[in-house]
Structures are given as structure tokens and as C-alpha cells.
DODOVO-224030 format. One record per residue (C-alpha): residue number from 1; residue in one letter; x, y, z. Coordinates in steps of 0.5 Angstrom, whole numbers, plus 2048, in hexadecimal, padded with zeros to 3 digits. Layout:
<nodes>
{seq = NUM	type = A	x = X	y = Y	z = Z} $
...
</nodes>
This chain:
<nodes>
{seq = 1	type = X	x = 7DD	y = 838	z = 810} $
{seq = 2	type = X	x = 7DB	y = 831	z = 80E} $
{seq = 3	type = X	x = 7E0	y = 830	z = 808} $
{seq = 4	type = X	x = 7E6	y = 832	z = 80C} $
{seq = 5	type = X	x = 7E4	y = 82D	z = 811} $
{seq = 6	type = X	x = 7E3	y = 827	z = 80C} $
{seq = 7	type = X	x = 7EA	y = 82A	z = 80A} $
{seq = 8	type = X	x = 7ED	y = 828	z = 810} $
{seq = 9	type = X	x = 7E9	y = 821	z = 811} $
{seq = 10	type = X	x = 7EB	y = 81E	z = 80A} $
{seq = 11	type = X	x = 7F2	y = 820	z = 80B} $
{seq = 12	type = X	x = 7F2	y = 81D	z = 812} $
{seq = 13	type = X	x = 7EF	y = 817	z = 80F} $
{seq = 14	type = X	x = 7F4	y = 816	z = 80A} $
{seq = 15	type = X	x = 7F9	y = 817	z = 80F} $
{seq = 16	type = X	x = 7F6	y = 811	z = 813} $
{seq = 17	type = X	x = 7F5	y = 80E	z = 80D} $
{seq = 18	type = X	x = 7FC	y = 80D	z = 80C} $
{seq = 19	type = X	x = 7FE	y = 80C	z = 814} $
{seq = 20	type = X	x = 7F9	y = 805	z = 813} $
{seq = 21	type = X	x = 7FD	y = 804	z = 80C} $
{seq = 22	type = X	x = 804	y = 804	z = 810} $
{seq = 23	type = X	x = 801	y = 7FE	z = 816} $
{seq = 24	type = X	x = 7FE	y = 7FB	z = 810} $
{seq = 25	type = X	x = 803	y = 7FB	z = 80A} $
{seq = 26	type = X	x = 809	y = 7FD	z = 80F} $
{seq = 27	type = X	x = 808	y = 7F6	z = 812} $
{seq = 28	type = X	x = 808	y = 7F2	z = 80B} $
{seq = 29	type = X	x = 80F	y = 7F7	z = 80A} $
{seq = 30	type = X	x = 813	y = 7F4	z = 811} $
{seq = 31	type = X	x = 810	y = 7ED	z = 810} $
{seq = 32	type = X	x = 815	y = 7EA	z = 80D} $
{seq = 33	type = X	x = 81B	y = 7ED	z = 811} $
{seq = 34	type = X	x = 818	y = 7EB	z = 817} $
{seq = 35	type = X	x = 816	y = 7E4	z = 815} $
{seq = 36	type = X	x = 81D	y = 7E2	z = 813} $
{seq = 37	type = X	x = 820	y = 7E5	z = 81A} $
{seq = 38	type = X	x = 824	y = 7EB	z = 816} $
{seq = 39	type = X	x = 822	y = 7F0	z = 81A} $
{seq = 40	type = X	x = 81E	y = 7F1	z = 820} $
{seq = 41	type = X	x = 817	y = 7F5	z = 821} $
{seq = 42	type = X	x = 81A	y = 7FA	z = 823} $
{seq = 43	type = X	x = 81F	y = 7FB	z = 81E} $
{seq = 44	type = X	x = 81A	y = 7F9	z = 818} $
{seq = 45	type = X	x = 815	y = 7FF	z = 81A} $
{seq = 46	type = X	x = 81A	y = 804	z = 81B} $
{seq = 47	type = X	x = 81E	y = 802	z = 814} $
{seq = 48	type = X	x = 817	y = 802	z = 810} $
{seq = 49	type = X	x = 815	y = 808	z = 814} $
{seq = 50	type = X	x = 81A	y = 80C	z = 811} $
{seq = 51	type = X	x = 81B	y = 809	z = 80A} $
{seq = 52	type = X	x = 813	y = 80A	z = 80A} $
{seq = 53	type = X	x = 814	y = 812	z = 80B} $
{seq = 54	type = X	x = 819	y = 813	z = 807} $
{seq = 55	type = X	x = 816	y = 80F	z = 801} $
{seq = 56	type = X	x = 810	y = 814	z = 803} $
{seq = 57	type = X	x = 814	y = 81A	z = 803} $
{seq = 58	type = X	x = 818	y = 819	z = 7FD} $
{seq = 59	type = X	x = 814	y = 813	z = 7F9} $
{seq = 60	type = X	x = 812	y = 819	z = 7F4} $
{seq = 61	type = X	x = 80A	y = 818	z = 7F2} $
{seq = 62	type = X	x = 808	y = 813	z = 7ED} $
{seq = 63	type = X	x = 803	y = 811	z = 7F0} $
{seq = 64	type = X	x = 800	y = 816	z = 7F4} $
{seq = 65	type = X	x = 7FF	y = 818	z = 7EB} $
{seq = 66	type = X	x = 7FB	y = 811	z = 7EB} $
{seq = 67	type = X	x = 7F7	y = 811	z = 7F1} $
{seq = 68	type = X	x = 7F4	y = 818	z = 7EF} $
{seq = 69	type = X	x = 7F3	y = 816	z = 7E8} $
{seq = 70	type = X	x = 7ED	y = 811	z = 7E9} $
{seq = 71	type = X	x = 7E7	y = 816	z = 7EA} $
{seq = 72	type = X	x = 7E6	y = 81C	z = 7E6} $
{seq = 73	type = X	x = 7E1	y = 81F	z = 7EB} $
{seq = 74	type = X	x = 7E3	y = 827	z = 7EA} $
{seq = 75	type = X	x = 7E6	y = 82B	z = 7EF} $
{seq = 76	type = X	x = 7E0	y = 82D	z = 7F3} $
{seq = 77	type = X	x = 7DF	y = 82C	z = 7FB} $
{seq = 78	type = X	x = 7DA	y = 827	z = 7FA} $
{seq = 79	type = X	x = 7E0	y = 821	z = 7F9} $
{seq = 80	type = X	x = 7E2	y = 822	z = 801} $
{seq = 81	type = X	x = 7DC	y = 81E	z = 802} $
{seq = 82	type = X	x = 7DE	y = 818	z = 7FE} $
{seq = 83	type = X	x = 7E5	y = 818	z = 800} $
{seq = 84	type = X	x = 7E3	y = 817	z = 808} $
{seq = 85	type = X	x = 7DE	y = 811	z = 806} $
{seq = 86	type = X	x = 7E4	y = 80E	z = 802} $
{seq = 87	type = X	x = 7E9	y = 80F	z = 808} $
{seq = 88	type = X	x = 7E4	y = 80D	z = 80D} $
{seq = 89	type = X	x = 7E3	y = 806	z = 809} $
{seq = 90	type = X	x = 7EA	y = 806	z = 808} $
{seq = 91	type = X	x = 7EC	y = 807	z = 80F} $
{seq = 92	type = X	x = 7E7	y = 802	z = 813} $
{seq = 93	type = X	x = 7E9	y = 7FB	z = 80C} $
{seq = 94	type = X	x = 7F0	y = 7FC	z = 80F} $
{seq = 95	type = X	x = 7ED	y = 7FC	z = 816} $
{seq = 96	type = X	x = 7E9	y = 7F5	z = 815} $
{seq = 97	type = X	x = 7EE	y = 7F2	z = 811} $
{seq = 98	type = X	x = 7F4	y = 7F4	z = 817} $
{seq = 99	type = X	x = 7EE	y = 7F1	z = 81B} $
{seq = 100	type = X	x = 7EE	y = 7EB	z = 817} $
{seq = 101	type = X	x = 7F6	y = 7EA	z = 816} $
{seq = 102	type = X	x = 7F5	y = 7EA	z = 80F} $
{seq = 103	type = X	x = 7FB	y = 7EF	z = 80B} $
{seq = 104	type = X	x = 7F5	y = 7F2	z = 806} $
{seq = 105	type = X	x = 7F6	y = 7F7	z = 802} $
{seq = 106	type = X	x = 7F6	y = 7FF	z = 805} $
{seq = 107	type = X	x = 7F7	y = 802	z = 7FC} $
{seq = 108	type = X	x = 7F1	y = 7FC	z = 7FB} $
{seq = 109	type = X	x = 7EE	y = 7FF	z = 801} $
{seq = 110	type = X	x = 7EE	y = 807	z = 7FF} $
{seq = 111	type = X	x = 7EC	y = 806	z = 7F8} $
{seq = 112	type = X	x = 7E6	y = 801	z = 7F9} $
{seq = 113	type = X	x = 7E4	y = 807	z = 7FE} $
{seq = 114	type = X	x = 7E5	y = 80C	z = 7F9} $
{seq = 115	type = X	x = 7E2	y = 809	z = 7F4} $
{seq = 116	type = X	x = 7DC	y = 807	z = 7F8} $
{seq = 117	type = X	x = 7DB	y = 80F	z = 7FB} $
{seq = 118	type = X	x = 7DC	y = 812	z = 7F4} $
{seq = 119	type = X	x = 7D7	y = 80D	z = 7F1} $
{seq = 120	type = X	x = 7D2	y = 80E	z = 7F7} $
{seq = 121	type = X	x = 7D3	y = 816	z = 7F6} $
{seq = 122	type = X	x = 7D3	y = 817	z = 7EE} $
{seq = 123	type = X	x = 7D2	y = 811	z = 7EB} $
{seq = 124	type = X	x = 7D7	y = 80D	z = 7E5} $
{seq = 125	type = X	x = 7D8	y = 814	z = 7E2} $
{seq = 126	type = X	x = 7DD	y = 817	z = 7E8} $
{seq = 127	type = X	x = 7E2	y = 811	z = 7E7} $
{seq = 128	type = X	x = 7E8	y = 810	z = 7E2} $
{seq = 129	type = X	x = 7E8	y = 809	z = 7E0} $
{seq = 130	type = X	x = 7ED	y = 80A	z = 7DB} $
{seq = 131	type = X	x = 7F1	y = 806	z = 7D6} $
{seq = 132	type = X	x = 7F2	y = 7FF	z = 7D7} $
{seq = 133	type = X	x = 7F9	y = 7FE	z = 7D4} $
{seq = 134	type = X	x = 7FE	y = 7FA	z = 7D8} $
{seq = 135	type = X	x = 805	y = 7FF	z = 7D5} $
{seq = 136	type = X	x = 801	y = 805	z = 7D6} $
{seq = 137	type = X	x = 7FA	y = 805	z = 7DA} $
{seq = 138	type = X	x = 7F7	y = 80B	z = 7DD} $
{seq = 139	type = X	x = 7F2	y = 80D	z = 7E2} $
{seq = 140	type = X	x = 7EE	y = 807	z = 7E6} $
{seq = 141	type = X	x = 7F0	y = 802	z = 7E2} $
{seq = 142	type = X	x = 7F8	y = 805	z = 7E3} $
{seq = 143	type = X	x = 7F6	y = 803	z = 7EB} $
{seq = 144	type = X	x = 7F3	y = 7FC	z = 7E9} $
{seq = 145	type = X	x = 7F8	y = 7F9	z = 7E5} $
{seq = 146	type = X	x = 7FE	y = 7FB	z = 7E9} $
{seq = 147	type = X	x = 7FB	y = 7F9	z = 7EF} $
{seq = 148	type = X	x = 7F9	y = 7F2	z = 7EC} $
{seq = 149	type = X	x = 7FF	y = 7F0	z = 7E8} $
{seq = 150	type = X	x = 804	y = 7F3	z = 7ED} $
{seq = 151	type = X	x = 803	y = 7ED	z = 7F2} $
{seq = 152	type = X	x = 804	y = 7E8	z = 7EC} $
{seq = 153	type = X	x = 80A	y = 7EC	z = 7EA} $
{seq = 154	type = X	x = 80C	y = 7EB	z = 7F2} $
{seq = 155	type = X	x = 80A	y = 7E3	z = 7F1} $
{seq = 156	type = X	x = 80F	y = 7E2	z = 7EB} $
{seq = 157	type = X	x = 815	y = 7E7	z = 7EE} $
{seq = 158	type = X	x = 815	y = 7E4	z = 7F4} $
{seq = 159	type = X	x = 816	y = 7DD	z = 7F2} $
{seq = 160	type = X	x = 81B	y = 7DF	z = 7EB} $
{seq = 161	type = X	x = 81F	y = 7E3	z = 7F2} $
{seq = 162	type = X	x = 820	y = 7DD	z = 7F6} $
{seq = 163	type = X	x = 822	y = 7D8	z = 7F2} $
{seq = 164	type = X	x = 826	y = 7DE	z = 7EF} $
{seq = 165	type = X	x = 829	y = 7DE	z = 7F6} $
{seq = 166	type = X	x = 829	y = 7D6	z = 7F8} $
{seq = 167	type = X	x = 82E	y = 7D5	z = 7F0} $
{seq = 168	type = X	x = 832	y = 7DB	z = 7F3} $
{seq = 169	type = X	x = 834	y = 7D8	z = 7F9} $
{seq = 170	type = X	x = 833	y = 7D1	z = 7F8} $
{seq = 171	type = X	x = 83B	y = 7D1	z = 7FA} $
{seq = 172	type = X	x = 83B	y = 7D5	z = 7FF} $
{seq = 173	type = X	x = 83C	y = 7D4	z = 807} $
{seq = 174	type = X	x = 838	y = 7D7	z = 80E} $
{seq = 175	type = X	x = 83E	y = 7DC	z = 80E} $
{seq = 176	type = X	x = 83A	y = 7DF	z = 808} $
{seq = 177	type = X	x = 834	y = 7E0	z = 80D} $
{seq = 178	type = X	x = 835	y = 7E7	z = 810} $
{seq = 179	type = X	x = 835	y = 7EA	z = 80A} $
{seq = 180	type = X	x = 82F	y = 7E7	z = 808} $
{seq = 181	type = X	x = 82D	y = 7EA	z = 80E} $
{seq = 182	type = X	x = 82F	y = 7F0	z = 80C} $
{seq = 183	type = X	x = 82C	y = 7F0	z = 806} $
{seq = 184	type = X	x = 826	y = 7F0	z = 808} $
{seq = 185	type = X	x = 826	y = 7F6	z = 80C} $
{seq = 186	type = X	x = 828	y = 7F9	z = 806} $
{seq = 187	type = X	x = 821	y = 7F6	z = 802} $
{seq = 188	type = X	x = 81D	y = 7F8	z = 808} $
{seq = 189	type = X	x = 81F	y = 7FF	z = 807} $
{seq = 190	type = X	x = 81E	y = 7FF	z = 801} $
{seq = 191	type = X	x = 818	y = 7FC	z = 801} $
{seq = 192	type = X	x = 815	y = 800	z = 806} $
{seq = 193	type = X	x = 818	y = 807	z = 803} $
{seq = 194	type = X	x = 814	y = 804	z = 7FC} $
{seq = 195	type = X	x = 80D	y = 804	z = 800} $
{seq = 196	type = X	x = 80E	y = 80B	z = 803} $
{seq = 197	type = X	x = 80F	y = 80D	z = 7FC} $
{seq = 198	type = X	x = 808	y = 80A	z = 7FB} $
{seq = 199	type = X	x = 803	y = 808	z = 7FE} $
{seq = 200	type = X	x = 803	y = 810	z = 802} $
{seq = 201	type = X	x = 803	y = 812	z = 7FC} $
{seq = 202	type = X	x = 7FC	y = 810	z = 7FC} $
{seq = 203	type = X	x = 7FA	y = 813	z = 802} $
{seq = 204	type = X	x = 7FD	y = 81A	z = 7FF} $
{seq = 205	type = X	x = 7F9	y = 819	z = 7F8} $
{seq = 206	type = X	x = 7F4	y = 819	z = 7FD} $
{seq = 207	type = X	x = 7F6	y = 81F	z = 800} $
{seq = 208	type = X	x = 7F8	y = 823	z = 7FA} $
{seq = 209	type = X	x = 7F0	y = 821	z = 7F7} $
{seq = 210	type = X	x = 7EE	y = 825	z = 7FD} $
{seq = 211	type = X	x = 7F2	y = 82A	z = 7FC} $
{seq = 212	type = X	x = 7F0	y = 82C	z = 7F6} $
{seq = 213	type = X	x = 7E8	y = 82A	z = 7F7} $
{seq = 214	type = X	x = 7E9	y = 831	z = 7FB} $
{seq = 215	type = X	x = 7EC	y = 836	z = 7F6} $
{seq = 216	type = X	x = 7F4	y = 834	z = 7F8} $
{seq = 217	type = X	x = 7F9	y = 832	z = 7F3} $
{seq = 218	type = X	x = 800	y = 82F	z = 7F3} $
{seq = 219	type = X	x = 804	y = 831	z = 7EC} $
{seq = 220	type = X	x = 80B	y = 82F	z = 7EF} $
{seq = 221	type = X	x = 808	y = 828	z = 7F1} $
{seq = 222	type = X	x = 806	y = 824	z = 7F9} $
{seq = 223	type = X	x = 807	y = 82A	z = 7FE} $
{seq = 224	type = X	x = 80D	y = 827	z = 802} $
{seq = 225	type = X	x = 808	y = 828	z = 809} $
{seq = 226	type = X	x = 803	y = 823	z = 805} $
{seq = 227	type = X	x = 80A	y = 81E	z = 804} $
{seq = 228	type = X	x = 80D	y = 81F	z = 80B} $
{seq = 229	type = X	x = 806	y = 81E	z = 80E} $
{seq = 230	type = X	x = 804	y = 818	z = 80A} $
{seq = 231	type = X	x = 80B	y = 816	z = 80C} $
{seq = 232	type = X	x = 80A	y = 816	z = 813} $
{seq = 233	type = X	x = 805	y = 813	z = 813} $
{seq = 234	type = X	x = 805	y = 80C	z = 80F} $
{seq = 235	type = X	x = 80C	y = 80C	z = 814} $
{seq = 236	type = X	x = 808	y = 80D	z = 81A} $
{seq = 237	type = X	x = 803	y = 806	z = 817} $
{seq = 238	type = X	x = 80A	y = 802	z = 817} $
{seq = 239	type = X	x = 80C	y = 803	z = 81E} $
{seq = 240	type = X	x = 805	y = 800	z = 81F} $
{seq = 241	type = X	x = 807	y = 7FA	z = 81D} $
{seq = 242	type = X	x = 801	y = 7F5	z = 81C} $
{seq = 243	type = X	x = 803	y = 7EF	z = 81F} $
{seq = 244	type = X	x = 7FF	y = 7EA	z = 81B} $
{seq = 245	type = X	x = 7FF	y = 7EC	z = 814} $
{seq = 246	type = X	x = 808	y = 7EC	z = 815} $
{seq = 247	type = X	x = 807	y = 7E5	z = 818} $
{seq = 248	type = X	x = 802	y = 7E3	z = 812} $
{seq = 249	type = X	x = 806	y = 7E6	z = 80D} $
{seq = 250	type = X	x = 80D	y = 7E5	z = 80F} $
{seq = 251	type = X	x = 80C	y = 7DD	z = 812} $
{seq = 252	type = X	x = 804	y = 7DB	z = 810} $
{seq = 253	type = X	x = 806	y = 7DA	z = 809} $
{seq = 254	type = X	x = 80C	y = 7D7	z = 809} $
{seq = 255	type = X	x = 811	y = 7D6	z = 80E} $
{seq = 256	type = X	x = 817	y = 7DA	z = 80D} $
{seq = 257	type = X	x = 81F	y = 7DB	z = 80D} $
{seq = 258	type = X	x = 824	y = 7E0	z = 80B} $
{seq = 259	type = X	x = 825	y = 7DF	z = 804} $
{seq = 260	type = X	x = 81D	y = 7DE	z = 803} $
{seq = 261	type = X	x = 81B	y = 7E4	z = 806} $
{seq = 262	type = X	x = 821	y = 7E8	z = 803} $
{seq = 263	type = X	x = 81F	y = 7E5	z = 7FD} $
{seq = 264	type = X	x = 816	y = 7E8	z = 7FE} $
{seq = 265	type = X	x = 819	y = 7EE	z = 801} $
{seq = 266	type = X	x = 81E	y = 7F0	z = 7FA} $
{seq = 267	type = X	x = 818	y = 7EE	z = 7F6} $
{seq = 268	type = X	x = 813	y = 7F1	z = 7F9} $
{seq = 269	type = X	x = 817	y = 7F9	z = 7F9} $
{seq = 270	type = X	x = 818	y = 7F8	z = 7F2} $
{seq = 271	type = X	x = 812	y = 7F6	z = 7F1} $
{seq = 272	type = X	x = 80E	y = 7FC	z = 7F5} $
{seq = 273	type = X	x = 814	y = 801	z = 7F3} $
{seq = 274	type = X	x = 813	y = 801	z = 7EC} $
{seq = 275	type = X	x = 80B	y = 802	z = 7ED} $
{seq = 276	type = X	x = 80C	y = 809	z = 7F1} $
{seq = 277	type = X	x = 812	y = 80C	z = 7EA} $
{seq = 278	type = X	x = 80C	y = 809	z = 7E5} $
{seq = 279	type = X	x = 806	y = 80C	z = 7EA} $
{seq = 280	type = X	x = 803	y = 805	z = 7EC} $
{seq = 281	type = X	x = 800	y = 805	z = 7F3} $
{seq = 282	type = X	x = 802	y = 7FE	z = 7F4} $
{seq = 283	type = X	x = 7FF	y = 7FA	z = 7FA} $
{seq = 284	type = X	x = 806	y = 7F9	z = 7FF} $
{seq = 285	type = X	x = 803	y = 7F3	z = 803} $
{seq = 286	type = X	x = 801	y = 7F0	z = 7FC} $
{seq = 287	type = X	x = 808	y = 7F0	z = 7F9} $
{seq = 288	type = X	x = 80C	y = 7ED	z = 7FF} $
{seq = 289	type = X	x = 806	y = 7E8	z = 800} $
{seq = 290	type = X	x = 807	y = 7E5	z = 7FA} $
{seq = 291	type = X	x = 80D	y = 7E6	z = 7FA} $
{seq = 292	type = X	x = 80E	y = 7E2	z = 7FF} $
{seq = 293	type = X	x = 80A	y = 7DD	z = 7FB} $
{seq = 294	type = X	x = 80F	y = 7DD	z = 7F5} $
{seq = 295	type = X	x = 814	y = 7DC	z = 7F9} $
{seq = 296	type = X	x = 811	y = 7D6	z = 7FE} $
{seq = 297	type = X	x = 80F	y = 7D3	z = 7F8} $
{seq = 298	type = X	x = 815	y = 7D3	z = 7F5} $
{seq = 299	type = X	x = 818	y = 7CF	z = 7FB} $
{seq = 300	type = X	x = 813	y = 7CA	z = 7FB} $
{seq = 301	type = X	x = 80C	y = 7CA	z = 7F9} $
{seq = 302	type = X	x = 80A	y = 7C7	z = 7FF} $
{seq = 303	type = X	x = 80D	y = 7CB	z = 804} $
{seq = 304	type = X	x = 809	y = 7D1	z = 803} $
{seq = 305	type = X	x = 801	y = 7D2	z = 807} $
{seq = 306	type = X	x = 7FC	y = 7D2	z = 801} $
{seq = 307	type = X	x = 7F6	y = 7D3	z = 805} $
{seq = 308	type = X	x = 7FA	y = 7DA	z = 809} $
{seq = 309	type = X	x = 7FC	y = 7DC	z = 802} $
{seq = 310	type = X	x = 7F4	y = 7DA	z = 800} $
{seq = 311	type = X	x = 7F1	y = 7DF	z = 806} $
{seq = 312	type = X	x = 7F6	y = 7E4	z = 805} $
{seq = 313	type = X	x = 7F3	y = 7E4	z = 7FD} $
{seq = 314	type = X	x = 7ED	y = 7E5	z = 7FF} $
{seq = 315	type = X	x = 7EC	y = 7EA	z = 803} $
{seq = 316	type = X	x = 7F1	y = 7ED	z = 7FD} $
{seq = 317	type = X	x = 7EB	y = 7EC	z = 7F8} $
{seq = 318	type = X	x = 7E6	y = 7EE	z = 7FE} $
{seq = 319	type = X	x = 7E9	y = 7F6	z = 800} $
{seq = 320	type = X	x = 7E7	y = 7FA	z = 7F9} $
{seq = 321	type = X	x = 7E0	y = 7F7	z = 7F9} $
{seq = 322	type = X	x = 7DF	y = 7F7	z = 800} $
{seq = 323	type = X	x = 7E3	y = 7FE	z = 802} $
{seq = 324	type = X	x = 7DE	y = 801	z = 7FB} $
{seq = 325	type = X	x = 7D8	y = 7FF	z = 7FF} $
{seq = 326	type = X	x = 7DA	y = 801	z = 806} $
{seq = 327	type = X	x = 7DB	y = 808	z = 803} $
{seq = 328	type = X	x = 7D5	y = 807	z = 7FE} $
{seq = 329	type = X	x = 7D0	y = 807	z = 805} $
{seq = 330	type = X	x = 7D3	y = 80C	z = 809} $
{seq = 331	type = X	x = 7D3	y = 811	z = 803} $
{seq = 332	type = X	x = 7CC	y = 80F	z = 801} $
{seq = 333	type = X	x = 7CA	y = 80E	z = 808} $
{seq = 334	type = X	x = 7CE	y = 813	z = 80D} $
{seq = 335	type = X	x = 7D2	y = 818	z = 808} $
{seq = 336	type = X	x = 7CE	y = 81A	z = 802} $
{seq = 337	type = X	x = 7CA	y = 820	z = 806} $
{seq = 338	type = X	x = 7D0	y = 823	z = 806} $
{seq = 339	type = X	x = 7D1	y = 824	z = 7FF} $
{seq = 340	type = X	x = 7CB	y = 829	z = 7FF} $
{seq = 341	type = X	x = 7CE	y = 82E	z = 804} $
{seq = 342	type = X	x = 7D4	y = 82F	z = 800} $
</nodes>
């Protein structure tokens, strides 16, 4: 009678998992938009609501693989306990960082408490750590890599894509403003049908593992009730909108207009759409922070608030170790009883 009740609570779990990843990242995606005045709130969160569920449904499932493949823990019941932990860590970072206004990391965040839940429950030998190798890196290190080389890949396309744009247009009039307008309803589509390709991945990879722990298995890949689910509920979390993080992503790093955020956003879609065709679970508000970076240093230096790009720096370099440790303690301390009963 336990196991189907833990069943359902991992896959809740994961599910809301996903709904605070969509005010989390979901508010980073629709920064710029709504910064720059393209689009009102309203139009922002219906846009990148539906591009977030369409990139769920149909953004195929690469990373799901990768997020899967960090633990070799065997197909046994006794893994619920670990993903609960790693969930509930995860779910109460995102809650702190939303209360700090700080736009952290919700991949940071779920990693960190898996990582941490699978070492409280087994040690170092349940985790794939994996092959260090920036062309083809796997298990843990695939993880790693990608999330800490996307954000500087994010910096450089940012500020490469603006001074692209300002040479492009340097003869160009005000006339051209709408369709520079316009174009940004395309890059936030874009972006926002990227992330839904990722980071709900993340949460399904979740899900599968919880499935199979408990005998099922899926030779046809991601069943499309996992995906539709997943997809609901990262965007349900976009039109919860965290006012604090769009305002500090959008207007607290760097005071942006039409052609700058155009440029943050593009860069940023390419740079989160490649991670969800290659399985990289890249971190969305880390690349569209940086990219805003990149592009605001491409403007002038100067105009761009160091010290919010150094707090939102450290609270990127705080979410896996904290997460880790948040999950360590409620495993060690709460959840590891459980194990016994399985």
C-alpha cells in the first residue's frame, strides 16, 4: 500500500516541481519583453505559456535521457524516498530564492537535491559521475558542464548578437521600430517553446525514474500523459509571474530597449534551444541573465549593475551545494525510515 502512495507523491512532487520552475525561469523567459515594453503582462504569459507547453509536448526528450542518467540506483522501489527528498529540496530553494527576488537556478536546484538525497541514501556508488569531456560529456559531469559553460556561451552570443544588430541598422530609422517589435514576439516565442523543451524535461526524467523504480517500463519513450502533465504545469508557473525576479532580470542588470532585449532574447533561444537537441539541461535564467550581460556590456561597460549580476552570481554558485544539503538533511534525518519499509 506504500509504494503506490509514494508513487503518487513523487510524481505530484515533480509536477510542482515544475509549476515553481515556471514562476522561476518563466519570469527570466518574459523579462525582456516586458522590459522593453514589447508586450504587456498579459500577452507575455499567454505567449510563453503556450510556446512553454508546445515545447513540452513536441520538444522530443534529450534531456529527460540526461537527467535519468546521473544515478545507476537499480530499479527498485527503495528510490521513491530519494526523489522525494531531492524534490522537497528543490521546491523550498525556488521558494527562498523567489522570496529573496533573486532569479537562481530551478535545474541548480533539482540536481543539488538529488545529488545530495542519493549520497544520504547510498553513498557515491548510486551516482554517475561520468566523463569530463566538453564535445561529449556524460552522466554528472554532462550536468555540470552544461550548466556552467551555458551562461558564458549566453554572455558572448549576447554581446556578439547586439553589436551584429547595431552595424545592421546603423542607417536605419524609427520606422523600423515595429518590426523590431515584432521580432521580439517572435525570439520570445522562441525562447519560451526552448525552455518548455528543456527544463520539463527535467521533472519527466524525475518521473520516468519513479516509474521504472516501481517495475514500468516505456520502450516508446516519454509517455505523452507524462509530457502534457509536465507541460501544464510549468505553464501554470509562468502565469504566476514573480514580479521581483522580471523586474531584476529585465530592468536591475541593465536598463534595456528594443533592440537590446531583441538581442538577449535571440541570444538567449539559441543558446537554450541547442541544450534541449543535444540533452543539455541548461539553467533558462542563467543564459537570459548573462545574456543581458553580453549585451549590456556591449553597450557601454558601465551601464551594466555589477553588483545584481554579482548577487545573482552568488546565489547561482550557492543552489547546488545548498539544494545538496537541504536534501541531505531531510533524507538522513526524516526520510531514510522509509527505505526500510520498501
Amino acid at each position: 500500500m506504500i509504494i503506490p502512495i509514494l508513487v503518487i507523491l513523487v510524481i505530484l512532487l515533480a509536477l510542482f516541481f515544475t509549476y515553481t520552475n515556471g514562476f522561476q525561469d518563466g519570469s527570466s523567459v518574459t523579462a525582456c519583453a516586458l522590459a522593453s515594453r514589447a508586450m504587456s503582462p498579459h500577452q507575455a504569459v499567454i505567449l510563453v505559456a503556450i510556446c512553454e507547453l508546445a515545447g513540452a509536448l513536441f520538444g522530443g526528450s534529450a534531456v529527460c535521457g540526461t537527467i535519468q542518467a546521473i544515478t545507476n540506483w537499480p530499479a527498485q522501489p527503495s528510490l521513491l524516498p530519494v526523489l522525494i527528498s531531492g524534490l522537497v529540496a528543490a521546491i523550498a530553494w525556488n521558494y527562498i530564492t523567489r522570496y529573496l527576488k533573486v532569479p537562481s537556478s530551478s535545474t541548480h536546484a533539482l540536481v543539488g537535491g538529488v545529488l545530495g538525497a542519493l549520497y544520504a541514501a547510498g553513498g557515491l556508488k548510486y551516482i554517475v559521475w561520468g566523463r569530463a569531456d566538453l564535445i561529449h560529456p556524460t552522466g554528472v559531469m554532462k550536468v555540470v558542464i552544461t550548466l556552467f559553460v551555458s551562461p558564458l556561451v549566453g554572455f558572448v552570443a549576447g554581446f556578439l548578437v547586439l553589436l551584429f544588430g547595431v552595424v545592421a541598422l546603423s542607417r536605419a530609422t524609427m520606422r523600423i521600430a515595429p518590426g523590431v517589435r515584432w521580432l521580439q514576439w517572435v525570439a520570445t516565442a522562441v525562447l519560451g517553446f526552448a525552455h518548455g523543451a528543456n527544463d520539463p524535461q527535467k521533472s519527466m526524467g524525475i518521473i520516468m525514474l519513479c516509474l521504472y523504480a516501481v517495475g514500468h517500463s516505456f520502450p516508446e519513450g516519454i509517455p505523452i500523459y507524462v509530457r502534457l502533465a509536465s507541460g501544464l504545469s510549468i505553464a501554470l508557473g509562468v502565469a504566476s509571474l514573480a514580479p521581483g525576479i522580471v523586474k531584476r532580470v529585465g530592468s536591475g542588470i541593465f536598463k534595456m530597449r528594443s533592440l537590446s532585449a531583441l538581442s538577449a532574447e535571440a541570444a538567449s533561444a539559441a543558446v537554450v534551444l541547442f541544450g534541449s537537441l543535444t540533452g543539455g539541461p541548461v539553467a533558462a535564467s542563467q543564459v537570459i541573465s548573462s545574456s543581458v550581460m553580453g549585451v549590456g556590456s556591449a553597450v557601454h561597460v558601465k551601464n551594466v549593475h555589477w553588483m545584481v549580476a554579482k548577487d545573482m552570481l552568488l546565489a547561482w554558485f550557492l543552489t547546488i551545494p545548498c539544494s545538496a544539503v537541504l536534501s541531505y538533511g531531510l533524507h538522513g534525518l526524516v526520510l531514510h525510515w522509509l527505505e526500510k519499509l520498501l
